[in-house]
N, C-alpha and C positions, 0 to 999 in steps of 0.2 A: 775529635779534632780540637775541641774547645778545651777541652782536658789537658789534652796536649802543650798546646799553646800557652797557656798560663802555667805547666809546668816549666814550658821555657823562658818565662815571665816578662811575652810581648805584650805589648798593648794590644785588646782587644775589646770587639763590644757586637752584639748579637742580636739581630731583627727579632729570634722568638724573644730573647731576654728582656726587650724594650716593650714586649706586645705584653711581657705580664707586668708590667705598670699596677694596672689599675687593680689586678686582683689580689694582688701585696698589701695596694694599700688600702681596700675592702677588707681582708683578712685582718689587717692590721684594727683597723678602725671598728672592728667586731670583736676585739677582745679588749680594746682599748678602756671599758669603765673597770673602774676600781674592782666593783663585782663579781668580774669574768675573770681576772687573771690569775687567781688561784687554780683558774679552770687549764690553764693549758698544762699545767700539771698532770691535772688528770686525763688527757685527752687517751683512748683506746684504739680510735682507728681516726684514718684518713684513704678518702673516697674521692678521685680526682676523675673527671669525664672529657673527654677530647674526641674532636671531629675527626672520626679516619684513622687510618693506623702509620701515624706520625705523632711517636710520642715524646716529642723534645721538650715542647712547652709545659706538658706535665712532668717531666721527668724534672726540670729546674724548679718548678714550684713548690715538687717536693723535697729538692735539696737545698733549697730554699727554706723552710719550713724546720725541715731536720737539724740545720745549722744553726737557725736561732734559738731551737728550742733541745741543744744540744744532745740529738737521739743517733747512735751509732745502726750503723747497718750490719742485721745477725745470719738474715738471706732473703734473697729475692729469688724468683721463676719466671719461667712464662709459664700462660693458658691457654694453648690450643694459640698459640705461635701470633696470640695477639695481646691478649689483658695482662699484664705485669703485677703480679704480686708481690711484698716484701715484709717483711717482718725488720723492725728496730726497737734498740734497746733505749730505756729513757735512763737519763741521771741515777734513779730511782733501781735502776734493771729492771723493773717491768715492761714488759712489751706494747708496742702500737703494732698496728695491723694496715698496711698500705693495698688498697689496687689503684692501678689504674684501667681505667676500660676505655674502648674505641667505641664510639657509635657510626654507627651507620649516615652518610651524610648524603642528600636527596641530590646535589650537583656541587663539582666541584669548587673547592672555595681557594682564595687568594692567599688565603691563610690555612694552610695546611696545620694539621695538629692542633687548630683554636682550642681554647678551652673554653668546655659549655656548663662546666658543674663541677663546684668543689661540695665535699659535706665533710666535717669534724665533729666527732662524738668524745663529747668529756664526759666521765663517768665514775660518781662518788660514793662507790659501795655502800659507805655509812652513813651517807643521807640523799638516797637516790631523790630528791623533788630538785637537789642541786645539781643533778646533770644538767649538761647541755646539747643540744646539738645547732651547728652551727652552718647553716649550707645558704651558701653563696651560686648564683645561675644566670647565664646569659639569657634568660628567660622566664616566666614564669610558670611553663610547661614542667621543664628542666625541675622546677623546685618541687613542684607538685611528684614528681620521681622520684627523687631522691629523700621525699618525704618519707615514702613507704621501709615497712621495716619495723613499724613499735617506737617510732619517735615520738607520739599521741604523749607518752608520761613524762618527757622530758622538757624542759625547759628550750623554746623554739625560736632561733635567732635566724631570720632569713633577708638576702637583700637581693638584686636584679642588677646585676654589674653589667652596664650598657656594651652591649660590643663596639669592637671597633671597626670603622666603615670605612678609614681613611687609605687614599690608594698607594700603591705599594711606592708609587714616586714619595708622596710625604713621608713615609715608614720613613724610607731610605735618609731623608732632610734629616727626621727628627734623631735617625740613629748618627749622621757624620755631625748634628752640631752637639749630641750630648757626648760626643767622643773627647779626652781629655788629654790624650796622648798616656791613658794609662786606664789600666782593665778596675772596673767597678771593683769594691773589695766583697760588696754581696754575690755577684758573678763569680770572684774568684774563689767562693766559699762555694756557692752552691754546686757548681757544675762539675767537680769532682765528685761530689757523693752521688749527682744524675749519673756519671759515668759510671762509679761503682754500681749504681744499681741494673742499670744496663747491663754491663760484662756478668755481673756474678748472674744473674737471668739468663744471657746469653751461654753463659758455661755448664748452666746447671741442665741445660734442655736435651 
């Protein structure tokens, strides 16, 4: 629908789109020294974790993500009719490696599809101690997960992106006064390549 809509170029603006605020700009602010930015070059995979199997919010972060860092999509799947995998090409044509996975969620939440864990692994063949990996979590359990895996030789950038508590009345305030009478131009980037990765998954199953 969101797809939709901006193809037919209404104004629009979206509860999950407003809910990844803060992970945008954690992501962002983790790549932001001088140091790191050579790094999104090399990044190899991206590893995105949500509450439930409502994958909207991850599905925009990572066409989010894809758009800034100009990576086309080569294909997507599903796994066992929930974890979403994808494969995209970077500038370069070498490949990133996408899932997204659903966890298990102990009672329902207000926020359907939260996201609880991002991780990015940059990876520099020719001077592996300048890898990175980069994992952001609603938690510090969450990080402690997505540690595992052989991230021990890599250069380790972790931070605890506070969830959001606020009740669905404020969502709602905070999404009609950032409304501008016209669609985010990062929304209207992103949410077509969520929708690409979606269908081509959905078609390939």
């Amino acid at each position: 629908l969101l797809h939709l809509r901006i193809k037919m170029e209404q104004a629009i603006n979206d509860l999950n789109w407003l809910r990844l605020r803060s992970w945008r700009e954690s992501l962002a602010t983790a790549f932001d020294p001088p140091e790191r930015r050579n790094s999104l070059k090399e990044i190899i995979s991206l590893d995105i974790d949500v509450k439930g199997n409502h994958p909207v919010q991850g599905l925009l972060l990572a066409g989010w993500i894809a758009d800034r860092l100009n990576w086309k999509l080569k294909e997507s799947n599903l796994i066992e009719e929930e974890s979403i995998n994808a494969t995209f090409y970077k500038e370069d044509k070498s490949l990133v490696k996408f899932r997204l996975t659903p966890l298990p969620i102990g009672k329902p939440s207000i926020h359907p599809g939260e996201i609880v864990g991002v991780r990015l692994i940059s990876k520099i063949d020719n001077d592996p101690k300048d890898s990175l990996c980069v994992i952001l979590a609603a938690e510090s359990g969450e990080c402690m997960r997505l540690e595992a895996g052989g991230m021990a030789s890599m250069q380790l950038v972790e931070e605890v992106v506070p969830r959001q508590k606020d009740p669905l009345e404020k969502d709602v305030a905070r999404l009609l006064s950032s409304s501008r009478g016209s669609t985010s131009p990062l929304l209207s980037n992103a949410a077509p390549i969520a929708h690409e990765i979606l269908d081509f998954a959905q078609k390939s199953h």
